[in-house]
PAVO-154682 format. One line per 8 residues: their letters; for each residue x, y, z of C-alpha. Coordinates in nm, 3 decimals. Layout:
<recs>
a = X Y Z | ...
</recs>
This chain:
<recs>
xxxxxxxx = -14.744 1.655 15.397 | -14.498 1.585 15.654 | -14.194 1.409 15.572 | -14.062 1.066 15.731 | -13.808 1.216 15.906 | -14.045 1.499 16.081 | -14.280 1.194 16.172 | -14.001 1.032 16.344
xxxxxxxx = -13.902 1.346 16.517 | -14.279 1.440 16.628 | -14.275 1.055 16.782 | -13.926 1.149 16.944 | -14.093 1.401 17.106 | -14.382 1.255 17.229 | -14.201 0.972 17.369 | -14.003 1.255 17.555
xxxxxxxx = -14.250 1.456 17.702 | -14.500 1.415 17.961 | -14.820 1.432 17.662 | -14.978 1.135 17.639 | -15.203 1.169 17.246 | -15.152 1.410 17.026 | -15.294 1.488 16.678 | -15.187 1.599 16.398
xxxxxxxx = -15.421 1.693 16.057 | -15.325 1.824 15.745 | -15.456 1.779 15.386 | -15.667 1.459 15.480 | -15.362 1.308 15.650 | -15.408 1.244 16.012 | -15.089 1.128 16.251 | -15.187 1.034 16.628
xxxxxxxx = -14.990 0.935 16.853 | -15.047 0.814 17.191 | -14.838 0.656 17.455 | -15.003 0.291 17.596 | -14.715 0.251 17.873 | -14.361 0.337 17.896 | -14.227 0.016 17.768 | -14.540 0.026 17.433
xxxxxxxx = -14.435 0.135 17.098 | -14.612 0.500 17.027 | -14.885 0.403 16.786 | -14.922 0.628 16.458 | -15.273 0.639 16.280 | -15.319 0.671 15.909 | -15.594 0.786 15.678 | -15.633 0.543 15.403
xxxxxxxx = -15.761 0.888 15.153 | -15.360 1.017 15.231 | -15.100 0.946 15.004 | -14.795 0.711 15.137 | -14.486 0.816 15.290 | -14.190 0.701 15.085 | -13.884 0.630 15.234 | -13.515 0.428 15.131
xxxxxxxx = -13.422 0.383 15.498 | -13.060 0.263 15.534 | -13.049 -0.121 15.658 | -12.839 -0.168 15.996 | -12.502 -0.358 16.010 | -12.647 -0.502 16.328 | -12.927 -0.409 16.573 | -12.879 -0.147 16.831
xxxxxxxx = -13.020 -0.282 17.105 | -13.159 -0.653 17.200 | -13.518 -0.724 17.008 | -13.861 -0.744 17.189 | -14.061 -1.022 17.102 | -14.359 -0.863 16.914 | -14.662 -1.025 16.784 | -14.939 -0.961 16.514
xxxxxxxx = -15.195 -1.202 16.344 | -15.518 -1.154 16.187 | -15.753 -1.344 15.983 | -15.761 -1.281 15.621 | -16.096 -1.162 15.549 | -16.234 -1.294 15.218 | -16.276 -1.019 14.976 | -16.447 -1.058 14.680
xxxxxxxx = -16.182 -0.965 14.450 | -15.989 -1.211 14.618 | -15.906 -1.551 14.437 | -16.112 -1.857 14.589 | -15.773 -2.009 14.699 | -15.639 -1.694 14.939 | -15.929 -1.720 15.125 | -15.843 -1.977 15.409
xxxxxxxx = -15.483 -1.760 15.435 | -15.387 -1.623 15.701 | -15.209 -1.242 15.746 | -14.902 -1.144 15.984 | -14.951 -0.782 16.024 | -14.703 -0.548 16.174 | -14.784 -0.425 16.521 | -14.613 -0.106 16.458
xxxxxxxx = -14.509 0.166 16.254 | -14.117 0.116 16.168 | -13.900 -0.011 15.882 | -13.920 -0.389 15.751 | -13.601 -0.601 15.779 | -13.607 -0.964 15.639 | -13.296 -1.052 15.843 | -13.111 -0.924 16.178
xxxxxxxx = -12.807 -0.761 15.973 | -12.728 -0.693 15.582 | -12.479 -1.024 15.620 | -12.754 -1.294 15.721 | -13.007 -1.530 15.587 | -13.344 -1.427 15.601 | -13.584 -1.531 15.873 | -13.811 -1.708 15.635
xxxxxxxx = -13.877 -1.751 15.240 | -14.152 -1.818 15.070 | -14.208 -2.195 15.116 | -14.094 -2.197 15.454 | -14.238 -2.362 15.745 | -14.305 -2.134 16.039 | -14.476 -2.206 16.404 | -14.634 -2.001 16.649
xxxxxxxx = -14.334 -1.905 16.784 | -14.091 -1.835 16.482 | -13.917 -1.515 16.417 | -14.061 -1.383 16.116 | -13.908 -1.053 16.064 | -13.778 -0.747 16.244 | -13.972 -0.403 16.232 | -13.754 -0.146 16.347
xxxxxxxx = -13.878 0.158 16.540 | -13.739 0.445 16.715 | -13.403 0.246 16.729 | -13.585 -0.031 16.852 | -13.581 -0.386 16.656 | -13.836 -0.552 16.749 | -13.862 -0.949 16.647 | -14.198 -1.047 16.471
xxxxxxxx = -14.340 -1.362 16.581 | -14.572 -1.549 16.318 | -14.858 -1.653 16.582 | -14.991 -1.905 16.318 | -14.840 -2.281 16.219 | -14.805 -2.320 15.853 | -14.617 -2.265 15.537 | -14.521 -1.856 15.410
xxxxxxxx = -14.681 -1.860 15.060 | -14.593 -1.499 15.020 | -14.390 -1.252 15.138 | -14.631 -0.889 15.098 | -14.322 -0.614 15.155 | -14.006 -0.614 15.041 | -13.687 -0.539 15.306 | -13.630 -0.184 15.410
xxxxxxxx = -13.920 -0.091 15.323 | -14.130 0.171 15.541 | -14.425 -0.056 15.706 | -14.782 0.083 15.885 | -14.958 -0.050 16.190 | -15.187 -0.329 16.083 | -15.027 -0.379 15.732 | -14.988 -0.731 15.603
xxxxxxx = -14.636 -0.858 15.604 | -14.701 -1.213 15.513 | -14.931 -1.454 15.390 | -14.971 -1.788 15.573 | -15.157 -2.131 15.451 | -15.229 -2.265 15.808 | -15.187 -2.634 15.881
</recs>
């Protein structure tokens, strides 16, 4: 299985070249990447039958470069194993493959606690990619009732970040 650190190099070179989607299978993991513009994060797939990639990324005194405004929000479908009261919650989901960061440098306050109110347009969270932090914007009004990842941690496309009781 390919370490974090080869995936980030593969995605390097991707980015670099003039290859738009390429695929890579081994052991019922599958990485694809594909390029969706030159300013778009490369996207990386994951089999949910492969094992995780661990990683204890080193968190930045300060970001590199000024954030993009990202975006993510989905529904949280109601699962039977689910508890009757997480069912009207609502998911922020990462939009990209990249490292979890609860505040902009080591030194601050995080963006948001559990029991904080958040709007469409608050900063969540940065998820930083190919020396890119990017700001996560909640897209959903209401209160964080919990926070699903803990800060540098490694995070998928699609993952859940936090949970949200809409108002």
């Amino acid at each position: 299985m390919l370490k974090v650190q080869e995936i980030r190099e593969l995605i390097k070179l991707v980015d670099q070249s003039s290859i738009n989607e390429f695929v890579y299978e081994q052991e019922g993991t599958k990485i694809k990447l594909k390029k969706t513009g030159q300013e778009q994060p490369v996207s990386v797939g994951h089999q949910p039958a492969a094992e995780p990639v661990q990683s204890e990324p080193v968190k930045p005194d300060k970001p590199a470069q000024a954030p993009e405004k990202i975006a993510a929000v989905e529904a949280s479908p109601a699962a039977p194993k689910e508890e009757a009261h997480q069912e009207h919650l609502q998911k922020i989901v990462s939009p990209m493959v990249g490292t979890f960061y609860q505040s902009s440098s080591p030194d601050t306050d995080a963006y948001v606690k559990t029991g904080s109110k958040v709007t469409k347009d608050s900063i969540v969270c940065i998820v930083e990619a190919m020396k890119l932090f990017n700001e996560i914007e909640a897209e959903v009004e209401g209160e964080i009732v919990e926070i699903l990842v803990k800060d540098g941690q490694l995070v998928e496309y699609g993952q859940p970040l936090f949970l949200v009781k809409p108002e």
